[in-house]
N, C-alpha and C positions, 0 to 999 in steps of 0.2 A: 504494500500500500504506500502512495505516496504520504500519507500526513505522520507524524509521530503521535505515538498514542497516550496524548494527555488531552484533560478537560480544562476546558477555558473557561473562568467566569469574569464578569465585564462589570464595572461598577463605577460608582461617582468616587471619588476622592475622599472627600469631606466625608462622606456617610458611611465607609469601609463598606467589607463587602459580606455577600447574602445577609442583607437587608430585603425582608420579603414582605408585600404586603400581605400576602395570604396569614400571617404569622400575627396579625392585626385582627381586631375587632371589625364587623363592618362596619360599624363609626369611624374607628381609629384611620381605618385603612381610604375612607372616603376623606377623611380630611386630607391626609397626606396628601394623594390624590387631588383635591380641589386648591391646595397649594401649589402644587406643579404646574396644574393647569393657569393657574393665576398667576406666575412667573412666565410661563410658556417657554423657557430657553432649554427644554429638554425633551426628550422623544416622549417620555412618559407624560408630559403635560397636554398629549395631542389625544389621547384617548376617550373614548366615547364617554359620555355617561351611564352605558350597561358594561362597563367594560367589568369592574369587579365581578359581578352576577355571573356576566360569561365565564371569567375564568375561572372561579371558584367550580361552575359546573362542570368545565372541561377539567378543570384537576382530577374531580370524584372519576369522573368518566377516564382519564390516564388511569390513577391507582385500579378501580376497578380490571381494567383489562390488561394491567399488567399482573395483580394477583391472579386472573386467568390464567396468566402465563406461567405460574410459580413464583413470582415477587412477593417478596415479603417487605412489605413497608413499614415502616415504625410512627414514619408521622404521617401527619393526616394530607399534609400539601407538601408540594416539593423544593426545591432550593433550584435555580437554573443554573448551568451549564454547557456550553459547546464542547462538540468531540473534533479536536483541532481549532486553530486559530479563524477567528476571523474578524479582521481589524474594524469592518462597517462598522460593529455594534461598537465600536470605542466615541463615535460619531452620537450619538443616542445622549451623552453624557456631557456636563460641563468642562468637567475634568476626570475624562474617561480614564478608568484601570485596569490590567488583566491581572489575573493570577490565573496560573497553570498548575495540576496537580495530576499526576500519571492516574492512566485509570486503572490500572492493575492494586492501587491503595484502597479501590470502593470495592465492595464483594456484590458478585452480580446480581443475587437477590435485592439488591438496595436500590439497583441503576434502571431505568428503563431510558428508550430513547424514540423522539420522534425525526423522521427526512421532514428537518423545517420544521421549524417554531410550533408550538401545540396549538396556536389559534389556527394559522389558514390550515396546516395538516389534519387538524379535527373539523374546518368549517368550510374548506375549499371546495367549491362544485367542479370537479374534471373527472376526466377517467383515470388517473396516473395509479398504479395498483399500490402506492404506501402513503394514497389520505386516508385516512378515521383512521390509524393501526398504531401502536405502542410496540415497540418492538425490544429486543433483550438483546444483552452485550454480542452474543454468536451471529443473531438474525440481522444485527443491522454491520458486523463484518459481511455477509451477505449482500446487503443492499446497498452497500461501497461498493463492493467487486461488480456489480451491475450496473449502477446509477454514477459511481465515481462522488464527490465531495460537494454538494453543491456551492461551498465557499471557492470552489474549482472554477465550476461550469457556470455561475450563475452572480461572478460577484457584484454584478449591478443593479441585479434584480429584474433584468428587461426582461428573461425566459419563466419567469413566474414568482410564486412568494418564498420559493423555497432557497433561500439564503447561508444555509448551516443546519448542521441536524445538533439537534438539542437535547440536553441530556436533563432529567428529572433524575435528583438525588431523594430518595425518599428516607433517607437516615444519615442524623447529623453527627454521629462518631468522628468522620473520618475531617468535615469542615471548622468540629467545633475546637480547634487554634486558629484559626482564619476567620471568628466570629469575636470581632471585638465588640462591645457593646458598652 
């Protein structure tokens, strides 16, 4: 494969990283939220007003069908991640940051992954055979070997919304020294 096999997470500066709103109240997490929006100098301040609702539903729906798969989750919502780099999302931030962590550190029952971000992959209307699907550390070396990296083929975004495949950490063992708070 071309990428090295570590998980990228992307964050503001100021705020350190996995900072989740899911990890909020939905009060808590609305304000936040209506803060960003009310500054607007960041990707998260562009987002809808259902946009919590959604995701919280598309999280249930990831954990759900990755415990199909055999995943064993520990929390209720996930912490994000990319599998390999991709510098767009440093763009999203005022003072964007990566941290990289091999993924052989996460134990496979903890990780699942989606080709492309969980919203357009669980909400996109096409035929592409990896929307609505959750996939596990073997299945998505798989669907590299077919599809290639979309931070590869698609770093502009013109060939569709699929940008990076995204990694859902569903257990905070291996983050929580990277969890200053």
């Amino acid at each position: 494969m071309t990428f090295r096999q570590y998980l990228y997470h992307y964050y503001e500066q100021a705020n350190g990283p996995f900072r989740n709103l899911s990890s909020q109240t939905p009060e808590q997490a609305e304000g936040i939220l209506n803060k960003l929006r009310a500054e607007q100098q960041v990707f998260a301040g562009r987002r809808s007003d259902q946009y919590l609702m959604i995701r919280r539903e598309l999280e249930q729906q990831a954990r759900d069908m990755f415990i199909e798969k055999g995943g064993k989750p520990t929390n209720s919502y996930p912490h994000y991640m990319t599998l390999g780099a991709c510098d767009w999302l440093t763009s999203w931030y005022k003072q964007g940051r990566e941290l990289q962590i091999e993924w052989n550190a996460f134990d496979e029952q903890s990780i699942s992954f989606t080709y492309g971000d969980l919203f357009p992959t669980m909400r996109y209307q096409d035929d592409k055979p990896y929307r609505r699907q959750v996939y596990t550390k073997e299945e998505i070396l798989g669907l590299i070997g077919q599809y290639g990296l979309p931070q590869e083929w698609n770093k502009d975004g013109a060939k569709g919304p699929e940008r990076y495949i995204e990694v859902q950490i569903w257990d905070d063992s291996v983050l929580k020294p990277y969890m200053i708070y």
